[in-house]
C-alpha positions as CSV (number, residue, x, y, z in Angstrom):
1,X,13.3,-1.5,0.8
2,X,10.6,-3.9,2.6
3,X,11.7,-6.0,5.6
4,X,10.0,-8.8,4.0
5,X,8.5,-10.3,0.8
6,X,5.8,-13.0,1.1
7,X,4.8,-15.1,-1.6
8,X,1.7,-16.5,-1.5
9,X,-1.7,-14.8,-0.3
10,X,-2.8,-18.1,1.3
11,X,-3.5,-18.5,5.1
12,X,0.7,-19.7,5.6
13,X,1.4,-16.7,3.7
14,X,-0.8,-14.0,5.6
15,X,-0.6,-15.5,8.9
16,X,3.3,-15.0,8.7
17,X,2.5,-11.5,6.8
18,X,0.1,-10.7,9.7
19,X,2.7,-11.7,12.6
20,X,5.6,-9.8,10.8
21,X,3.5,-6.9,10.8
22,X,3.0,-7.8,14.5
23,X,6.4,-8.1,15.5
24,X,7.4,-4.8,14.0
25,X,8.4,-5.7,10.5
26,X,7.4,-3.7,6.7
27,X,5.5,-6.3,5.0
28,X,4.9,-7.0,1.3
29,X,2.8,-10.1,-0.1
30,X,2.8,-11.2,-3.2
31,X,0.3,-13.3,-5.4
32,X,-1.2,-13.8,-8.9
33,X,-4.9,-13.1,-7.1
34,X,-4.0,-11.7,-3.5
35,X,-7.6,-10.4,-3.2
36,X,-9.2,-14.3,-3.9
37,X,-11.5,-15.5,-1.6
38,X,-10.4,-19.4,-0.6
39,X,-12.8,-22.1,-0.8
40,X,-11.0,-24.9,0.8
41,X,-12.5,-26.5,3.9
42,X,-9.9,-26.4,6.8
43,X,-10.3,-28.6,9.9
44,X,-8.3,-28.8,13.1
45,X,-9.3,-29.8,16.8
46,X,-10.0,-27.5,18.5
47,X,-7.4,-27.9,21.5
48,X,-4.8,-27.4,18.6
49,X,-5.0,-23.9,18.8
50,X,-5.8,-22.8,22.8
51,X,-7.6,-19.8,22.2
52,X,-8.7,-20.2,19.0
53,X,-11.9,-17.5,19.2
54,X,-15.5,-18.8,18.3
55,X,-15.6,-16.4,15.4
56,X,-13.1,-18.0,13.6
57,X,-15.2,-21.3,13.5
58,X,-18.0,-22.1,10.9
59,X,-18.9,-25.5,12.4
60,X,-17.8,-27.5,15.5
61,X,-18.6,-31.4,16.2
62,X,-18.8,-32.3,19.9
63,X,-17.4,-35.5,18.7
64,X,-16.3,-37.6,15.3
65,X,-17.4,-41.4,14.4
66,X,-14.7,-43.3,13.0
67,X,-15.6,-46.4,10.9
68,X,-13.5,-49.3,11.0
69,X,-14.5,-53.0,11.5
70,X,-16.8,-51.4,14.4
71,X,-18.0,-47.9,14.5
72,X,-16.6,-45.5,17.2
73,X,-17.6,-42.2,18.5
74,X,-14.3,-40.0,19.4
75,X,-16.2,-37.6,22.4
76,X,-12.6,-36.8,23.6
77,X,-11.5,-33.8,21.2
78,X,-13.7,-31.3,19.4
79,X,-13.4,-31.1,15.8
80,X,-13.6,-27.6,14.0
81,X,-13.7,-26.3,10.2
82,X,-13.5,-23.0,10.4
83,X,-14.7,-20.1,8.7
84,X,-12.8,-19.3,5.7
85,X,-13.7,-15.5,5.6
86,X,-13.7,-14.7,9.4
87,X,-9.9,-16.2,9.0
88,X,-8.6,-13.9,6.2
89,X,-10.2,-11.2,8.4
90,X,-8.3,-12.2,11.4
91,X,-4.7,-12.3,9.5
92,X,-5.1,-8.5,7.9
93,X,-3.3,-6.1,9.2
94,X,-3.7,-2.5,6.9
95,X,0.4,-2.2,7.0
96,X,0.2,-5.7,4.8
97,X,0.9,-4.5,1.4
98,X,-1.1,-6.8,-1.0
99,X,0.8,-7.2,-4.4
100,X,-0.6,-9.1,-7.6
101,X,2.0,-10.5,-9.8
102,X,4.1,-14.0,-9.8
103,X,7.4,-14.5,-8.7
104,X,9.6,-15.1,-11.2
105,X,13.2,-15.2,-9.7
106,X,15.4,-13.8,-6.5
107,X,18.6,-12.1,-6.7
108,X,20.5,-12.3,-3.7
109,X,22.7,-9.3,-2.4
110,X,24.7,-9.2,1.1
111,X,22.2,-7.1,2.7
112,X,19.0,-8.1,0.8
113,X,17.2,-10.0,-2.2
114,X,15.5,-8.8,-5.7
115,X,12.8,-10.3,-6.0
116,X,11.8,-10.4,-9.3
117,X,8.0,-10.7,-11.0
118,X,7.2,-12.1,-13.7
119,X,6.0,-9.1,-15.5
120,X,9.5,-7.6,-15.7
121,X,9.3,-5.6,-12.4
122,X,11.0,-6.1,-8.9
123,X,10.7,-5.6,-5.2
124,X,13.6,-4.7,-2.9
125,X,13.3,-6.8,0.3
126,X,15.5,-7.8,2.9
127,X,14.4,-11.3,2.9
128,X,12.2,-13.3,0.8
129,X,9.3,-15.8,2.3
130,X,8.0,-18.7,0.2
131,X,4.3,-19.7,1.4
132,X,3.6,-20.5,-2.2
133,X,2.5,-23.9,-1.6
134,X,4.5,-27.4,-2.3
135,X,6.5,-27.4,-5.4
136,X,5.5,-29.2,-8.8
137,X,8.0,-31.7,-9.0
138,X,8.5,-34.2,-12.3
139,X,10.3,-37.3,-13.2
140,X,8.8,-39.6,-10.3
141,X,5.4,-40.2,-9.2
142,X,4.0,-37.9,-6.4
143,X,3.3,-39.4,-2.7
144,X,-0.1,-37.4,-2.0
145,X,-4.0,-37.2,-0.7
146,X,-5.7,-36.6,-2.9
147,X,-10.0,-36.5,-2.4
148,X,-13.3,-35.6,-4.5
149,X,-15.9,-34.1,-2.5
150,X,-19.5,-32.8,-2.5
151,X,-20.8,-29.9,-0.6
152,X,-24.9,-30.3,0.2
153,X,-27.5,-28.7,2.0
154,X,-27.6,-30.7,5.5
155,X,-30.9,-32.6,5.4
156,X,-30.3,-33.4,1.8
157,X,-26.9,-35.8,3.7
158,X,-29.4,-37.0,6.4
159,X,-29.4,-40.7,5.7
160,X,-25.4,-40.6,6.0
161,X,-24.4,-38.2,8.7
162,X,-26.5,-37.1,11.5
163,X,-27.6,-33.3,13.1
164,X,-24.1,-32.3,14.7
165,X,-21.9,-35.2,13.8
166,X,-18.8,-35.5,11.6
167,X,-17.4,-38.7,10.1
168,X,-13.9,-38.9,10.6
169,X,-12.8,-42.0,8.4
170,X,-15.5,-44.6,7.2
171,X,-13.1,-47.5,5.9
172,X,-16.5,-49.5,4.4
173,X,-15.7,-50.1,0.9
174,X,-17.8,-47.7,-0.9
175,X,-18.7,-50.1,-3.2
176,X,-18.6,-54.1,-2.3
177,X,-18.3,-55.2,-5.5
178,X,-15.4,-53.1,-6.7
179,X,-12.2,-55.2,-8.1
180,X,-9.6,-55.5,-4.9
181,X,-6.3,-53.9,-5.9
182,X,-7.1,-49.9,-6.1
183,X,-6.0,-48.0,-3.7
184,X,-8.1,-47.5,-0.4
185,X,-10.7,-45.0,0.6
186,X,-12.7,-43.7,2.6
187,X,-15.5,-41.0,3.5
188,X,-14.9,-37.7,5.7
189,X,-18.0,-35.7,6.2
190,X,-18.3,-32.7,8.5
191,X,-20.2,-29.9,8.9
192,X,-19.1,-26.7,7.2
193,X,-22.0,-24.4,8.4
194,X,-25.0,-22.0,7.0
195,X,-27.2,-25.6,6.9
196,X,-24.1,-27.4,4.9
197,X,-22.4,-30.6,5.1
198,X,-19.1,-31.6,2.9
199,X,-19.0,-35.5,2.1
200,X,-15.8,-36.3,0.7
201,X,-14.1,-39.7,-0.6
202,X,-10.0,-39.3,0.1
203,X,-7.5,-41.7,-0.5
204,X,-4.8,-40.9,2.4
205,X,-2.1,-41.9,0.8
206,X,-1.3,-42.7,-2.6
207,X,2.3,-43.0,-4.7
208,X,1.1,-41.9,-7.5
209,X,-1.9,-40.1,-6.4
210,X,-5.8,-41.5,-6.7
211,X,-7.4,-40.0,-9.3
212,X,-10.6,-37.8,-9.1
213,X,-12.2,-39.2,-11.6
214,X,-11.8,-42.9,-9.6
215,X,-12.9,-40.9,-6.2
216,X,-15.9,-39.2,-7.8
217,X,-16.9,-42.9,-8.5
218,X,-16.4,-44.1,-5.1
219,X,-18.4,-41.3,-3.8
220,X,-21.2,-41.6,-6.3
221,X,-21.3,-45.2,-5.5
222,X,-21.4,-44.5,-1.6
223,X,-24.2,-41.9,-1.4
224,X,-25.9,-44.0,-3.6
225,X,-26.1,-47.0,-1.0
226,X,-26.9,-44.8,1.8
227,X,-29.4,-43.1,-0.3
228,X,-28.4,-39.5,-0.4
229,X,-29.3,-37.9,-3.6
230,X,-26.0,-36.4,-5.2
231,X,-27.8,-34.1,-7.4
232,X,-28.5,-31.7,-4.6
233,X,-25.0,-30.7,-4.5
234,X,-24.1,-27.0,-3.7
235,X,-20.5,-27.3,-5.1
236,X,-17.7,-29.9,-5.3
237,X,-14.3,-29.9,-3.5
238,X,-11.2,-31.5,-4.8
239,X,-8.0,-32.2,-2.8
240,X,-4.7,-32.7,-3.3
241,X,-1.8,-33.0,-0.8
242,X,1.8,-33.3,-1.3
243,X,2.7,-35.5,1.4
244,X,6.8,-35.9,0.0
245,X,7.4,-32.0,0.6
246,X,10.0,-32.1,3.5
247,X,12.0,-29.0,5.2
248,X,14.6,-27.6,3.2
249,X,17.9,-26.9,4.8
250,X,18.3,-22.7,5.7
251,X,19.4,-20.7,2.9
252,X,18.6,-16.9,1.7
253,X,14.9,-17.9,1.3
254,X,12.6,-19.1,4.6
255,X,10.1,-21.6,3.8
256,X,6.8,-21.5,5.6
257,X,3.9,-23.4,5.4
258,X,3.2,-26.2,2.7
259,X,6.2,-25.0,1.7
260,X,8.6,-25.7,4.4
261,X,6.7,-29.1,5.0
262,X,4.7,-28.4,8.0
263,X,2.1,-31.1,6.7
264,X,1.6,-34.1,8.7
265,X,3.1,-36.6,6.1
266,X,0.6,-39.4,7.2
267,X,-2.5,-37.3,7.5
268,X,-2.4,-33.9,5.5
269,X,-3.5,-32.2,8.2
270,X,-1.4,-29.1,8.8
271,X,-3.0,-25.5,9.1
272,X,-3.0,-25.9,13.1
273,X,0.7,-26.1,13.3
274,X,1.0,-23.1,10.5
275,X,-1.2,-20.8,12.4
276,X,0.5,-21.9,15.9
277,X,4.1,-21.3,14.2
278,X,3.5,-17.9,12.8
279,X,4.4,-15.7,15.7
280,X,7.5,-18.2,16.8
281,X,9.0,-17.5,13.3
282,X,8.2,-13.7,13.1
283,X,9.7,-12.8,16.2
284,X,13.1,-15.0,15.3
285,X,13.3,-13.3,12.4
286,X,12.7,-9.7,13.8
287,X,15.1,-10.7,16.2
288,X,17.8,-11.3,13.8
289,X,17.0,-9.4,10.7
290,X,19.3,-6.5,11.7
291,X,22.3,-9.0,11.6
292,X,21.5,-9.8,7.8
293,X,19.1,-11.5,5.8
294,X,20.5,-15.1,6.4
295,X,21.2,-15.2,9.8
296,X,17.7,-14.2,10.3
297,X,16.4,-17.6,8.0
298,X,18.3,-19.6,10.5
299,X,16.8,-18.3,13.2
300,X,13.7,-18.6,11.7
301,X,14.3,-21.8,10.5
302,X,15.6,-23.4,14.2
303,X,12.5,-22.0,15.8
304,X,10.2,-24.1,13.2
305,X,12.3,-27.2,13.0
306,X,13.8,-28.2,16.6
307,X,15.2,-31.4,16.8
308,X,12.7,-32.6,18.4
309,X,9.8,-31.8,15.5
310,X,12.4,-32.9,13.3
311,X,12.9,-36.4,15.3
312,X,8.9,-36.9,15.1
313,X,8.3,-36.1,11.4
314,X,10.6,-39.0,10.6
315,X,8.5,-41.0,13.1
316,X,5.5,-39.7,11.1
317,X,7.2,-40.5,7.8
318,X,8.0,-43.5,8.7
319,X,4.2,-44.5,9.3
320,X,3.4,-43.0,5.8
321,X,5.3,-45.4,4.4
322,X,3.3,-48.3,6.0
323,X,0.3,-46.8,4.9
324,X,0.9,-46.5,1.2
325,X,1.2,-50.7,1.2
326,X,-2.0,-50.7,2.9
327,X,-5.1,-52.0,1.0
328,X,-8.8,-51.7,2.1
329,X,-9.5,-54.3,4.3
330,X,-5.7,-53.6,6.0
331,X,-6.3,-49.8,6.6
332,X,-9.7,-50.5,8.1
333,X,-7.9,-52.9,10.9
334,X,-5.0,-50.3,10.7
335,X,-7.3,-47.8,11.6
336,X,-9.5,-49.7,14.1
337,X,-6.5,-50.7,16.0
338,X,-5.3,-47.4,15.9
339,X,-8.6,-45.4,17.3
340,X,-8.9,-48.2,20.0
341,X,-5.6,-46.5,21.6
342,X,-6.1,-44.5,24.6
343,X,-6.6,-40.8,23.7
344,X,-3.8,-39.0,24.5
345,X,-1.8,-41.6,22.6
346,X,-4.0,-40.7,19.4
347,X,-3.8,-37.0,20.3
348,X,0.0,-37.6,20.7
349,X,0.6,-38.8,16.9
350,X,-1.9,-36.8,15.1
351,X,-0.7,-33.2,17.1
352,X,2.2,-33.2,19.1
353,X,4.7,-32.1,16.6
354,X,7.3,-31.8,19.2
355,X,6.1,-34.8,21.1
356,X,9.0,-37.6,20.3
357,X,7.8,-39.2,23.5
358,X,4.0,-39.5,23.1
359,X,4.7,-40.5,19.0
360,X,6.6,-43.5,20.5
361,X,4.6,-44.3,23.1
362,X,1.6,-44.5,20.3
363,X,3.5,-45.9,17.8
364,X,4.4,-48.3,20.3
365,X,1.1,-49.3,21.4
366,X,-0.5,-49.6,18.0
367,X,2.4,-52.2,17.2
368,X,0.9,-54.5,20.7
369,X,-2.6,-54.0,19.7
370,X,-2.8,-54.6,16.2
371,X,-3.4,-57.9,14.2
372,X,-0.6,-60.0,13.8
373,X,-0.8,-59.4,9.8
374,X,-0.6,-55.2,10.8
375,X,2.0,-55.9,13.4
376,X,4.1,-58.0,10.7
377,X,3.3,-54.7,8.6
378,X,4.7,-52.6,10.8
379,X,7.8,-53.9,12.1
380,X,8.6,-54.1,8.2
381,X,8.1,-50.9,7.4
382,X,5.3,-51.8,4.9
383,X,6.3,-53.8,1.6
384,X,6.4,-53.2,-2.3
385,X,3.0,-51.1,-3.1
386,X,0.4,-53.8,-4.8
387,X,0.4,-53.7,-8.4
388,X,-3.2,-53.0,-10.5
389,X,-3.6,-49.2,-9.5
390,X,-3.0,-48.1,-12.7
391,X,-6.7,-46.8,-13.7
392,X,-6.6,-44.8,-10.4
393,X,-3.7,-42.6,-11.2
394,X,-3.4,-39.4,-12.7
395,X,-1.0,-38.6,-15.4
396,X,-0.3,-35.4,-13.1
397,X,-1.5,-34.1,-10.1
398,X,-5.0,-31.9,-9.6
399,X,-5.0,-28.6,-11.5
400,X,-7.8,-27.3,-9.3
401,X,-8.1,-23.8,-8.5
402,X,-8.4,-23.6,-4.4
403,X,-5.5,-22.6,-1.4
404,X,-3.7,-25.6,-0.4
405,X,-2.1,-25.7,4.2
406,X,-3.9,-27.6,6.3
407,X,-6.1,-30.5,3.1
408,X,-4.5,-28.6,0.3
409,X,-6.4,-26.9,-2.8
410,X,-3.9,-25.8,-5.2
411,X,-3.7,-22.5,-7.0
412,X,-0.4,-21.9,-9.0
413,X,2.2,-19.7,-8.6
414,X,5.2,-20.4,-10.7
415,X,5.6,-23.8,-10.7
416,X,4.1,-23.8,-6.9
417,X,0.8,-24.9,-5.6
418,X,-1.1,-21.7,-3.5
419,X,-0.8,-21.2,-0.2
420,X,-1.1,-23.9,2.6
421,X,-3.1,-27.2,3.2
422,X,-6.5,-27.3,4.5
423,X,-6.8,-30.2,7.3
């Protein structure tokens, strides 16, 4: 019998692997293509992770522009995407044993779990992980980000982002003479190395979710006006991000990951506090495991959700729901008011998930310095979503065939999207 069964072979799923391993634990991981290589673009800044080694990057910006009513340059925080390879390289450990199948079901016993594949075998574990990604859910539309992106050789994206820059959010419509009504956009672009540069139009927040098709417009329309030939694209990205997926209560199973709603629900972003939470949750559950499987999912489960990161992700959840009754011209004064806040306040709400005091204090501010329309906004709590949206939505979410933690690529398993979200 293993100590532990992971499922999903995405970077949730191997960092918690690698720090099982780590902390002493037998490790088994299992996924439909556990040797894949992932494709997604994941971004963090930098002082997310102290420590985090330059070999794990692929690109770094000294500082991001932000467009929104006037154009800013954010020289306070580094922004990274790191290097997708170099990071599986980092999380394997030769005790990880690397299984390809699907998991079908769990049996639970008193002093362990079946899991069972769906090819008719089973593993014998202690405990069962789920890094699978969020789950597919029907019956009501998804809250999610969703993006369409193109990767291009650098001087080919010239006319739109400069040597050494990334483009946080550009809130200029991407193209002035679209109806009003849709939902809002705007362009990230960052530096992904070897000479490359993603450009990528992403709706934030959409309930139901933007389509690509709609997005893939948007962008075409963008580069267009700044004059950046598309047809020199490498490859194309697509995103989507289930921004509903919240922590499920501690039963036989641990959630981790996309999984167990580590996501920042207003921004995506969410392989930073995956990476950073992997040892915590390891060592808990080492620490418990010989007292039985579920006592060892609470622990585990305590050390990723104190009350305090459960106090600020309803803070956070709360601003998602302002955002989704945001339209264009609203999220770019949003947004301006919001990057016009000093920069630990900024710092404070986009990566102090433990930080109840900072997420007030910003959330505070950003309520006396915004518009008086904003301000209404958010003393509200938004208002009913605009109607018109319909030719932007997809009759079901991205099928597309990356790693979701951090931004998040899908790539099934079950029912489940792969493995964790890429911002």
């Amino acid at each position: 019998m293993v100590d532990v069964v992971v499922a999903g072979a995405g970077p949730a799923g191997l960092a918690l692997a690698a720090a099982c391993v780590d902390a002493g634990l037998s490790v088994t991981v299992v996924d439909p293509a556990p040797h894949r290589r992932w494709r997604a673009t994941y971004g963090l800044w930098r002082d997310e992770l102290p420590g985090l080694p330059d070999r794990l990057v692929a690109a770094r910006a000294p500082g991001a522009a932000v467009v929104a009513g006037i154009r800013r340059r954010l020289d306070d925080r580094e922004y990274c995407v790191l290097d997708d390879a170099a990071l599986r390289a980092e999380l394997a450990r030769p005790e990880i044993t690397l299984r390809r199948g699907r998991v079908h079901g769990v049996d639970h016993h008193r002093h362990g779990t079946h899991v069972r594949l769906a090819d008719g075998t089973s593993l014998a574990a202690r405990l069962l992980v789920d890094a699978a990604g969020a789950r597919r859910r029907t019956g009501r539309p998804v809250t999610a980000q969703t993006a369409y992106g193109l990767v291009l050789p650098a001087e080919a994206a010239r006319p739109y982002l400069g040597a050494d820059e990334a483009m946080f959010m550009d809130w200029r419509a991407a193209d002035p003479a679209e109806r009003t009504g849709l939902p809002p956009s705007f362009c990230y672009a960052v530096p992904v190395g070897a000479g490359e540069v993603l450009i990528e139009e992403t709706c934030l927040a959409g309930s139901p979710a933007a389509s690509p098709g709609a997005l893939r417009r948007r962008l075409a329309a963008r580069l267009t006006g700044h004059g950046v030939d598309a047809g020199r694209a490498l490859r194309r990205e697509r995103v989507w991000i289930d921004l509903d997926q919240v922590p499920r209560g501690p039963g036989r199973v641990l959630s981790f990951g996309a999984a167990a709603g580590l996501g920042h629900p207003a921004t995506g972003y969410g392989l930073a506090a995956t990476l950073r939470l992997a040892p915590t949750a390891a060592r808990a559950l080492a620490a418990r495991l010989r007292h039985g499987p579920a006592p060892a999912v609470r622990a585990a489960h305590r050390a990723i959700w104190p009350v305090q990161a459960s106090v600020v992700l309803a803070l956070r959840r709360y601003g998602l729901k302002v955002l989704l009754t945001l339209d264009q011209e609203e999220c770019a004064a949003f947004f301006g008011a919001f990057f016009g806040l000093p920069p630990e306040l900024r710092a404070a709400y986009l990566s102090g998930r433990e930080d109840v005091t900072g997420t007030a204090r910003a959330m505070t501010a950003l309520l006396s310095s915004a518009s008086p329309p904003i301000r209404r906004r958010l003393m509200g709590g938004g208002r009913p979503t605009p109607a018109g949206r319909a030719d932007l939505v997809d009759p079901a979410p991205l099928g597309v065939t990356e790693d979701t933690t951090g931004k998040g690529r899908t790539s099934r398993l079950g029912s489940r999207t792969g493995g964790s979200m890429t911002r």
